[in-house]
N, C-alpha and C positions, 0 to 999 in steps of 0.2 A: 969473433963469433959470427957466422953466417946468418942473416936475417930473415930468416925462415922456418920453418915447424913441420912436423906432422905431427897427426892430433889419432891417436890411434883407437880403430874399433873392431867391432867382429870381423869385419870386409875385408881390412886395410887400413890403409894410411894416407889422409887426406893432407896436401901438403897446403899450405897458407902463408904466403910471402907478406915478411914483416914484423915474426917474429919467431920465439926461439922457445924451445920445450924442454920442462924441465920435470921429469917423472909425471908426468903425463898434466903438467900446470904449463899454461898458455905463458907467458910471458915476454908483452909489449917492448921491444926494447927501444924505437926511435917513437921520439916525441914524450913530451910530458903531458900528464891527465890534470888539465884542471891547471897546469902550471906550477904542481906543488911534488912533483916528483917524475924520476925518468924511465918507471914500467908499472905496471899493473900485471897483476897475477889473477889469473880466470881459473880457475880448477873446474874441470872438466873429466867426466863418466870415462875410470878407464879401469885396466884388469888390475892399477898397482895396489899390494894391499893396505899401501898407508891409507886408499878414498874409499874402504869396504864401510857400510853402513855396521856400526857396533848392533848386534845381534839384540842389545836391553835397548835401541833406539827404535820410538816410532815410526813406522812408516811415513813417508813423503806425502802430503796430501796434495789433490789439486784442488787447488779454489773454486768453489761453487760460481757457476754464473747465472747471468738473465736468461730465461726461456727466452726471449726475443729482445732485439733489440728497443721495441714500440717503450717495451715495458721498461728498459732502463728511459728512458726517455720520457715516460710518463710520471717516473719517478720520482726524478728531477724536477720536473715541475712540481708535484706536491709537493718536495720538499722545500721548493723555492716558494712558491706562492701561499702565503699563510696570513696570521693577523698581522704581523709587518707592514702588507698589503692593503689591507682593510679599515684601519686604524690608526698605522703610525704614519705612512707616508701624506692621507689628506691633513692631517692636524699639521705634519712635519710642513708640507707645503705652505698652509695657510700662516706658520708663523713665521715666514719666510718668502716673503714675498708674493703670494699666491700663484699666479703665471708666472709670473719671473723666476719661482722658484724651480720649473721647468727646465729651465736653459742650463742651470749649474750643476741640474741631474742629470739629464743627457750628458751631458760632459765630462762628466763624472763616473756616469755607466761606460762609456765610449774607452776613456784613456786608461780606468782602473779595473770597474768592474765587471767589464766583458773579458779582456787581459787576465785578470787572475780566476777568472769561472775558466777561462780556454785553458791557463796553467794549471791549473791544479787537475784538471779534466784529464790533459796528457799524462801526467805523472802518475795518477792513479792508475790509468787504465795500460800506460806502458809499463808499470812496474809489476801489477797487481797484489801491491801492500796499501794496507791499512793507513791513516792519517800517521804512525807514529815508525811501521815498521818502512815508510816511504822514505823516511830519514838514513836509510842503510847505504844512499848516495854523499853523506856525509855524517856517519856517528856523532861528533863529536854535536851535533845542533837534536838531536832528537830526542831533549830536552821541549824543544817546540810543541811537539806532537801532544806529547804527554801534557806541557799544560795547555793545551787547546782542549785535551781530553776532561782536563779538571774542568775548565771554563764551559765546556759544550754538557758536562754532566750537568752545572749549575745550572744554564739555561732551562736543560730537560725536567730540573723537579718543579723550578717556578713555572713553566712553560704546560705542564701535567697539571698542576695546580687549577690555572686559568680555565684547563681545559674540563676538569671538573665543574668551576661555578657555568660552565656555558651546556653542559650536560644537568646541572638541575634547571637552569633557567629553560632549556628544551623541554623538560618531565612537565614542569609547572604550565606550558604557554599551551596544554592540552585540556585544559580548565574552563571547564564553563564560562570562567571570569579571568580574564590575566590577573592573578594576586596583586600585581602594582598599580593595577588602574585606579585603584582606589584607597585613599587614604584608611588610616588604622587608628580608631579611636584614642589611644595613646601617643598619638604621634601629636607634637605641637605644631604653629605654627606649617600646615600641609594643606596642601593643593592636589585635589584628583589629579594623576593626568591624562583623565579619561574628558576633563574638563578642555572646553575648546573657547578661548576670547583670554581676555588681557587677566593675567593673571592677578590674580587683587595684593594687598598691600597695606597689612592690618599694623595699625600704629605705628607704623614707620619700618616692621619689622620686615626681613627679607624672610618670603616664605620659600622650602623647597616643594617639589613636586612626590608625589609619591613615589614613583617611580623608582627617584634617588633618595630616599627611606628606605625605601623597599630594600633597597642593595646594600644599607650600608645598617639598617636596623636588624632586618630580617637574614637576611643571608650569611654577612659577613659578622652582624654583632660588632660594629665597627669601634675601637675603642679611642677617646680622642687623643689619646698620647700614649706614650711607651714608658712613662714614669714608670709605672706602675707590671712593666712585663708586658709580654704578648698574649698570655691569657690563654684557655685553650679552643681546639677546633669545634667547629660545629659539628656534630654525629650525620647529619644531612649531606654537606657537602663532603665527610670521610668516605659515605659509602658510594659517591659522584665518582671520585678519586678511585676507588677501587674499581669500579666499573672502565675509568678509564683506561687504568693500568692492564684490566684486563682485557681489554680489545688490543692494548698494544701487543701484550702477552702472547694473545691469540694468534696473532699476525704475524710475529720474529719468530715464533719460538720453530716454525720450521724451516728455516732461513728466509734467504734472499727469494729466490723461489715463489716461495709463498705471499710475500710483500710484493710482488713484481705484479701477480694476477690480481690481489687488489688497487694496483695503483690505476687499474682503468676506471675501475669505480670512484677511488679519491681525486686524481684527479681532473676528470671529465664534469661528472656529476655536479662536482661546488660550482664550473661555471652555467651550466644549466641557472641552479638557484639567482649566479650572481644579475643572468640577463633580464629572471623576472625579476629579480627586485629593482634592475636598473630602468625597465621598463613601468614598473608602479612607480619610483620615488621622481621620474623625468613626467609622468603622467597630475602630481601630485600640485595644489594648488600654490604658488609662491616657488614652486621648485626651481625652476628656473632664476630666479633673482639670487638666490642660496650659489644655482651652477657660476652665473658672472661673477660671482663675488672670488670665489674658489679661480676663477684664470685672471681675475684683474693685476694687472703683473705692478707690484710695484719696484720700481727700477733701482730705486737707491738703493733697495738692500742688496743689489748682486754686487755692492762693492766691498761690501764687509764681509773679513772671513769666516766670521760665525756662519754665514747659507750657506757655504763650501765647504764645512765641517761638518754642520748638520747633513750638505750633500753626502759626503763620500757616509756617516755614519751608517743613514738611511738604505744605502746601496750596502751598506755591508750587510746588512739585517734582509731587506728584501732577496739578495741573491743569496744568501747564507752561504759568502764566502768566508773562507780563514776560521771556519769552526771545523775542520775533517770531514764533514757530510759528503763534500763530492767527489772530494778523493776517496773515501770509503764506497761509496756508490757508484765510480769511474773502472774500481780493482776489481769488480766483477765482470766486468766487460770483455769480449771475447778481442782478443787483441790489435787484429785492424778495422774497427769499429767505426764508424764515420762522423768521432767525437766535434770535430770543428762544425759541422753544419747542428749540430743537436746545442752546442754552446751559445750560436747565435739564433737559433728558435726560440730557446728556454728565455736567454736575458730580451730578448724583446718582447717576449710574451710576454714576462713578469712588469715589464714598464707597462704594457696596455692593459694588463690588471690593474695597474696602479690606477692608471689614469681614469679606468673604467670605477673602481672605488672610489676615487675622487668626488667623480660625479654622482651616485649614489650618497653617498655621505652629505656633502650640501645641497644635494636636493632634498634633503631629508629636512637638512640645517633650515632650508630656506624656509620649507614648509611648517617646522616649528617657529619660525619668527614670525608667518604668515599668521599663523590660528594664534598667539598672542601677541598679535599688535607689536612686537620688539621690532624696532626698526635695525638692531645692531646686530647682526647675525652672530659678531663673535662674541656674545654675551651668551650664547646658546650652546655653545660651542666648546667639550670637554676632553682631557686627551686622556689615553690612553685605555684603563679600565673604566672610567668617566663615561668615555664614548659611550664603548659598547655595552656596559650594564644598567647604565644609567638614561644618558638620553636616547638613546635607539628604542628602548623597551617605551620611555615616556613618548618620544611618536608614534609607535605602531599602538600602542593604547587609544591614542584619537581615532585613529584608523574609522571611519566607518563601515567597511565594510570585510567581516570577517575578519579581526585583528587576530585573533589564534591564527589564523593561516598566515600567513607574514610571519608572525612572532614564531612557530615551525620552522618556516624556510629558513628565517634568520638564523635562529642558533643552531638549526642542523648543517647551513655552508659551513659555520662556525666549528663548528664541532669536528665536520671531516677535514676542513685546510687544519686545525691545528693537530688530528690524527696522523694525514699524509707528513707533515713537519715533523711531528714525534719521531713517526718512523725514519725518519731519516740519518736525526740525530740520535738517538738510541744505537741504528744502527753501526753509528762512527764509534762509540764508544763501545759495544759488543766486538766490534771488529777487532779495538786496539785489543783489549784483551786477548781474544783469542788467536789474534797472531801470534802473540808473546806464548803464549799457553792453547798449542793447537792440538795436546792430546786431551782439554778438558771438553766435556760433550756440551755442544751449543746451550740445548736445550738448559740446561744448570747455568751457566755464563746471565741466559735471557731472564732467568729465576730470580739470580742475586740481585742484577740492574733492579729486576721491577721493583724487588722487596727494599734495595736499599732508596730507590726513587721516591719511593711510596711514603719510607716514614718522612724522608726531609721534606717532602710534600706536604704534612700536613702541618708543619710550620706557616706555611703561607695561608693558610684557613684559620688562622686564630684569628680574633677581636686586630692584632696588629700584624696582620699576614699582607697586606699591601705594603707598607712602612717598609718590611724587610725585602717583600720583591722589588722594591723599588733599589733598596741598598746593593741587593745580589746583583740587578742588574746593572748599576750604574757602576761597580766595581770587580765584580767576578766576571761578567759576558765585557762590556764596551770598554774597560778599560786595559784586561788584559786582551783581549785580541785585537786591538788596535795596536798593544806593544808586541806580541807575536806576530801579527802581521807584517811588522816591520823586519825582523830577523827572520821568517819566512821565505819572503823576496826577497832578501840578502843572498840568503841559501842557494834558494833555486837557477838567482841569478848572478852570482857574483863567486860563489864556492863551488857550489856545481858548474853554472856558468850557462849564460844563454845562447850559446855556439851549441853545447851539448846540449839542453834541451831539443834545439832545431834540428841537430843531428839526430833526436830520436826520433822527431815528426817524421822527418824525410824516412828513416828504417823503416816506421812503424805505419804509416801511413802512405808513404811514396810520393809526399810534396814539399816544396820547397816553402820556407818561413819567408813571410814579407818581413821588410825592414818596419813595419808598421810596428811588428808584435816584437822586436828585437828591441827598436827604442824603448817604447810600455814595459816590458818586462825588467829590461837592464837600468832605465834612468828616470822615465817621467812615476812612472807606478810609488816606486819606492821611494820617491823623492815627495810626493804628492802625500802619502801616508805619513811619513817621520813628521812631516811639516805642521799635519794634523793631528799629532800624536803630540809634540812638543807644544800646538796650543794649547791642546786637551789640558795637559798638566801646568803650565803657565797659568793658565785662567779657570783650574780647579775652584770649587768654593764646596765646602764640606758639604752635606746631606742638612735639613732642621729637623735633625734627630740626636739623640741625648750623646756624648761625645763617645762613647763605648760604641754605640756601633758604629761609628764611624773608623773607629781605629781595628773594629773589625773587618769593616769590610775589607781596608787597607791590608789586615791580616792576608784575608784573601788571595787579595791579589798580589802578596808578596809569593804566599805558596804557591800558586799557579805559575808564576814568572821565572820563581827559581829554582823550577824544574829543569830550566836551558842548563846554567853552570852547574848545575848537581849531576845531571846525565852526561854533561858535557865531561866533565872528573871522573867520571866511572869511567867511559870510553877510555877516554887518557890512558887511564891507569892498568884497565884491560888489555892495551895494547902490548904487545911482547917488544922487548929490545930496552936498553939503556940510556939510549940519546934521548934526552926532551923533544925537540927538534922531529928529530925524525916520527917520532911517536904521534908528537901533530899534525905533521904530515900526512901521516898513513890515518888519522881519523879523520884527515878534510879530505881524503880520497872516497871514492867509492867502496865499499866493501867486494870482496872476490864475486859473491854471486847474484852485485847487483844487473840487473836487467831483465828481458823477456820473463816470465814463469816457466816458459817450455824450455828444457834443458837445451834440444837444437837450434830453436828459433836463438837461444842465449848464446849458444859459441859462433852463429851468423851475426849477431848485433856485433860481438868483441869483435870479430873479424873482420866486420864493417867500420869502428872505429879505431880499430888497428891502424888501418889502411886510412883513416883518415888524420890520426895522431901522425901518422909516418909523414903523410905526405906536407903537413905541416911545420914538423920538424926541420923541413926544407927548405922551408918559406920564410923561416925566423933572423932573424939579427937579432942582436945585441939590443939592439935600439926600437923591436916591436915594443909598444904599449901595455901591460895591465889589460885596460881597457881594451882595447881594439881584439886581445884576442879571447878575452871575456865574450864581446859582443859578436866577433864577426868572424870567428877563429886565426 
């Protein structure tokens, strides 16, 4: 057979050396794709009437994009920079060497999570599918998608949750009096923390501060164990939750579009707040002593792999890779888009947010040790919801000067970084559905999310609603996307293959991959992940919660995970023909009409990898590598 084509249109007959045409389907005949077979078939717009659109079939749509590119770009960063930022990276640092714990984050951003924010960037925005429908480069794993999809849902109702108590504690810091500065005559053993000097110390008893009453009496109704159930939510913070849901509501419901023109406002605006506060809390007495404390590197601990675990976890959470968000927010992007330079603005902004948090946070810390005489900072010092409900609220209560206004700024940055976050990941999972289901009207897709978001939200508002965010998160978010993670970067670089990645930069883009990003992608990345995945689970140690939900969580994340071999069986099975073998083959292939969205730009990419499968096919012996033509073609 002659190795050649023509591809026929209204015009004519465009001929294409390299392959060969079969009723109007392209088909690759030199070189194999991927290494797992010897052609590909492209079906391509022609007058034969086996490719007529069936008449009961919807119309074709085209993917909604960004009004500008500013706005994908600012989007990104809201969606990257959140309480992550705020909260989890200086406590994460401080229990981890402080400064020291610097070095192994760089390092960590550098080799991992700059690499897969760049990968995932490309794929979305050169394919322009969804987190799930991006897997049509290998069916047989899109499996992944889906439970990234379950996992990135989970975050979003505990993550909506949070975002409720920080829209009542905003309502309330408008008060003549911040409600927590002062103790509540039913509270035992309590300390204003309106109160400034050494905290007293009645019969030997450990008193708390109001503050942290405040949030664990008043708000949450905290209950002290789960014996007894989760109890129900508070009506205060349901209607917080409702308000929240509905500004996201507000915002998706007329797509991407509409999220785009607020993402100047989300995320611009939080760092306005973030420079006065960083400016009050560096101006603040003891601040300073709190800042040394936060970079004092201690050395020994960069040699145990718990910092490098905590490193890489920490990076996954700040850059909110391997949950769909950027692939979902890459696929609207207009196709040669100048995604490599927006990869390295966004992940180095989000480090000097960090760093910039850092120092806010202990200069806070310092200034709470300062006004009661503690000379131990880290006794001051609370993580997570801790932090920010508790001891932020009990400093800005000292405050002398105008403490509502602070207490404002705070939970309103608070409240838009975890808005600009919402949207993002809401977004990934709107997306996947409605790929799958693109004749259902957005607006209904955006309805169901919020309504089903809403009620598993108000789980985490009960008397034992932290208990359980804490279980979702340490089992449905970090532990399955650290195990997708891994199968992820398998995909992209080993089944797909990192030759064809680069071959798509170079189409899509017109530049050539450094060996930088070849190595990171194909061996240091994924080798760095499993490693940290394998101690995760080696050095488990259950939840101190009653043994059922522990075995639920586990539930969890069994159904998240074994969505890979569940979809992966369907594929299989959907495949046409009788050979096992081949059948696998053809779903670790690309699908016919993977590439470009634009049907032209689609038969210049095949065209383009035609020609470069051919000239490959050239190049091979017996004795190429696996390897070598994974990484280098």
């Amino acid at each position: 057979m002659e190795n050649s084509a023509y591809i026929g249109d209204e015009t004519g007959q465009t001929r294409i050396e390299g392959v060969a045409v079969t009723n109007g389907d392209i088909i690759y005949q030199n070189g194999a794709v991927n290494g797992f077979s010897n052609h590909i078939v492209i079906s391509t717009t022609t007058n034969s009437s086996s490719n007529k659109n069936n008449p009961d079939d919807p119309p074709p749509t085209v993917r909604e994009k960004w009004g500008k590119n500013i706005e994908f770009l600012l989007s990104c960063v809201a969606l990257s920079v959140g309480f992550g930022n705020v909260w989890r990276f200086p406590y994460t640092a401080f229990n981890n060497g402080g400064g020291a714990f610097v070095i192994p984050y760089l390092i960590v951003l550098f080799i991992i999570g700059r690499p897969i924010y760049y990968l995932e960037m490309v794929l979305g925005q050169f394919s322009n599918r969804g987190c799930v429908k991006v897997y049509d480069m290998a069916p047989l794993m899109r499996g992944i998608g889906v439970g990234q999809t379950v996992a990135i849902f989970t975050v979003i109702t505990y993550y909506a949750a949070v975002l409720a108590i920080t829209f009542r504690y905003l309502v309330v810091s408008f008060s003549p009096e911040l409600p927590w500065s002062t103790c509540d005559p039913s509270w035992l053993d309590c300390v204003n923390s309106s109160f400034i000097g050494t905290i007293p110390m009645g019969n030997g008893t450990k008193v708390k501060s109001s503050a942290e009453l405040y949030f664990q009496k008043t708000v949450l109704h905290k209950a002290a164990s789960l014996d007894n159930g989760i109890g129900m939510p508070d009506w205060r913070l349901v209607l917080c939750l409702v308000v929240a849901w509905i500004c996201i509501t507000a915002i998706l419901i007329r797509g991407i579009k509409s999220s785009g023109k607020f993402s100047y406002f989300l995320a611009i605006f939080p760092y306005i707040i973030i420079f006065i506060l960083l400016v009050r809390s560096l101006t603040l007495p003891g601040a300073w002593t709190g800042i040394r404390y936060f970079f004092t590197p201690q050395w020994d601990k960069l040699l145990t792999i718990e910092v490098w675990c905590q490193a890489v976890t920490q990076c996954f959470f700040s850059l909110t890779i391997c949950f769909g968000g950027l692939i979902v927010y890459s696929s609207f992007n207009n196709f040669q888009n100048n995604i490599y330079r927006h990869a390295v603005i966004i992940t180095w902004l989000d480090t000097f947010t960090s760093m910039i948090a850092g120092c806010i946070v202990f200069g806070v810390m310092g200034h709470l040790a300062h006004v009661t005489n503690e000379k131990d900072i880290q006794k001051v010092v609370k993580n997570g919801p801790g932090l920010t409900f508790e001891t932020y609220p009990d400093v800005i209560a000292k405050f002398d000067f105008v403490p509502q206004l602070f207490s404002v700024l705070f939970f309103f940055m608070l409240f838009l970084l975890g808005i600009g976050t919402l949207l993002g990941i809401v977004t990934s999972v709107i997306t996947a559905i409605h790929d799958q289901k693109p004749h259902w009207k957005r607006w209904k897709v955006v309805l169901v999310v919020a309504v089903v978001g809403f009620c598993v939200g108000l789980v985490y508002l009960t008397p034992g609603g932290l208990s359980i965010l804490e279980l979702m998160d340490y089992y449905g978010a970090t532990f399955v996307t650290l195990t997708l993670a891994v199968f992820e970067l398998l995909t992209f670089a080993w089944i797909y293959g990192v030759d064809r990645v680069c071959k798509d930069i170079e189409f899509m883009l017109g530049i050539k991959t450094g060996m930088f990003w070849r190595i990171c992608w194909g061996i240091v990345t994924p080798i760095v992940v499993l490693v940290i995945l394998l101690f995760s689970i080696i050095n488990y140690v259950p939840m101190e919660l009653p043994s059922g939900y522990n075995a639920f969580g586990w539930c969890l994340y069994t159904v998240a995970v074994l969505q890979l071999p569940a979809w992966g069986l369907y594929a299989w099975y959907k495949q046409p023909g009788s050979d096992p073998i081949t059948r696998l083959r053809a779903v670790l292939n690309p699908m016919s009409d993977w590439g470009p969205e634009d049907a032209t730009t689609r038969a210049k990419y095949h065209s383009f990898i035609g020609e470069h499968d051919a000239s490959l096919s050239m190049k091979k012996t017996c004795t190429a590598s696996f390897v070598r033509r994974k990484l280098f073609g």
